[in-house]
C-alpha positions in Angstrom: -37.8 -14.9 34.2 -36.2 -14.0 37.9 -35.6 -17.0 39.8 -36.1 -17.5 44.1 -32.2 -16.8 44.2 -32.1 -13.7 42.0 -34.8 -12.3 43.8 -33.2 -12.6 47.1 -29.8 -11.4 45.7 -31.6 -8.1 44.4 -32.4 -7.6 48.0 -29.1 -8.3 50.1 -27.9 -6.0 47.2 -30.2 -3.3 47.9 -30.0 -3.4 51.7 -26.2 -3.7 52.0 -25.7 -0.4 49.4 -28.9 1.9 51.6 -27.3 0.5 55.2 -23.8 2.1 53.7 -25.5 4.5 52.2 -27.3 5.8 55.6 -24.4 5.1 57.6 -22.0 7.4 55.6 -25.0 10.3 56.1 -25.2 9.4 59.6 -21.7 9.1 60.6 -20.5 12.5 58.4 -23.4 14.5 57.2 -25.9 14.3 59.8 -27.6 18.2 60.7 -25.8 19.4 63.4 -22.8 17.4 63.5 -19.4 18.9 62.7 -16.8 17.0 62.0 -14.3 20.0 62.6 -15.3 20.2 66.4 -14.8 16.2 66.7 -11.9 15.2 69.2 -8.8 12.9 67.7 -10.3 9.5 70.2 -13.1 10.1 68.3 -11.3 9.9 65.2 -9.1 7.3 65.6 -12.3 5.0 66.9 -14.8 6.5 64.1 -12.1 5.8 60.9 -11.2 2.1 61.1 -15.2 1.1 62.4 -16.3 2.9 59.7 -13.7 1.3 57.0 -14.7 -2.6 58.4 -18.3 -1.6 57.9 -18.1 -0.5 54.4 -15.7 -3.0 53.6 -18.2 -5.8 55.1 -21.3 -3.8 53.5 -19.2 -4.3 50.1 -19.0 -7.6 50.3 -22.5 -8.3 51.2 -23.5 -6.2 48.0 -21.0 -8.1 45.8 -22.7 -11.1 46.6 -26.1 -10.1 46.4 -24.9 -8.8 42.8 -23.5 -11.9 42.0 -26.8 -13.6 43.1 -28.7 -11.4 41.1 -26.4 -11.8 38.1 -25.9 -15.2 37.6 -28.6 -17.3 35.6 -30.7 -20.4 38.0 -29.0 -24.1 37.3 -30.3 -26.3 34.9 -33.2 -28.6 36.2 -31.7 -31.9 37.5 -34.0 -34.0 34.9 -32.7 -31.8 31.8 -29.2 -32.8 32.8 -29.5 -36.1 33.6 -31.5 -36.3 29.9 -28.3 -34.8 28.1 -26.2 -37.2 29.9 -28.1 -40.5 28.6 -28.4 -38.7 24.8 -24.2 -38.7 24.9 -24.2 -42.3 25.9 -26.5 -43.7 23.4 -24.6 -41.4 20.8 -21.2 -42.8 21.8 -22.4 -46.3 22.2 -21.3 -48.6 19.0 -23.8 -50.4 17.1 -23.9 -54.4 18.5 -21.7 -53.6 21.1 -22.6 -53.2 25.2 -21.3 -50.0 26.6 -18.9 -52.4 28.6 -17.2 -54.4 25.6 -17.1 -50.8 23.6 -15.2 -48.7 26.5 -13.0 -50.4 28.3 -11.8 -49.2 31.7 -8.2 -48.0 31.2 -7.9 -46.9 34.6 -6.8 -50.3 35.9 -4.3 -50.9 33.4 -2.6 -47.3 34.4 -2.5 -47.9 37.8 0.4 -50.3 38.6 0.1 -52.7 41.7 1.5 -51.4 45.3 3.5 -54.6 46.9 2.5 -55.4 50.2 4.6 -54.0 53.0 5.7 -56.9 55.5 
């Protein structure tokens, strides 16, 4: 079963790779346009636009993949269920949960003296 957020990661996916996709065609391949005949400004200006928008095409594609990819979070109500089976597991017999765990934190912690 797809989830909302795997749906929607399948499309940024899709869009980023066909926007790159069209943009190298458009850019380089296009009918009629020879890269041969183009001018060095044209060059220098084409090159690094044309790196920063595949690079930021790649990254909007790696995230829509890892949208895709990873599996939809528990629901809150079966994780809040597993919590309260591990407490009545670990909780002694006759014994409140307070009297069975004591907090060790405090006894860690030494005491800060007061500046005066």
């Amino acid at each position: 079963m797809v989830s909302k957020d795997q749906t929607i990661g399948g499309i940024i996916f899709t869009i980023c790779l066909i926007v790159g996709i069209l943009y190298t065609i458009g850019l380089f391949l296009w009918p009629g346009a020879d890269p041969l005949e183009w001018t060095l400004q044209f060059w220098l200006l084409a090159i690094p636009v044309f790196f920063a928008f595949i690079a930021i095409m790649g990254i909007g594609a790696w995230i829509g993949w890892t949208m895709a990819t990873t599996p939809p979070p528990k629901p809150i109500e079966e994780i809040t269920s597993e919590i309260e089976k591990k407490e009545e597991e670990t909780k002694p017999e006759g014994k409140p949960i307070e009297e069975a765990a004591p907090s060790t934190e405090e006894e860690k912690k030494p005491e800060r003296k007061k500046k005066t």
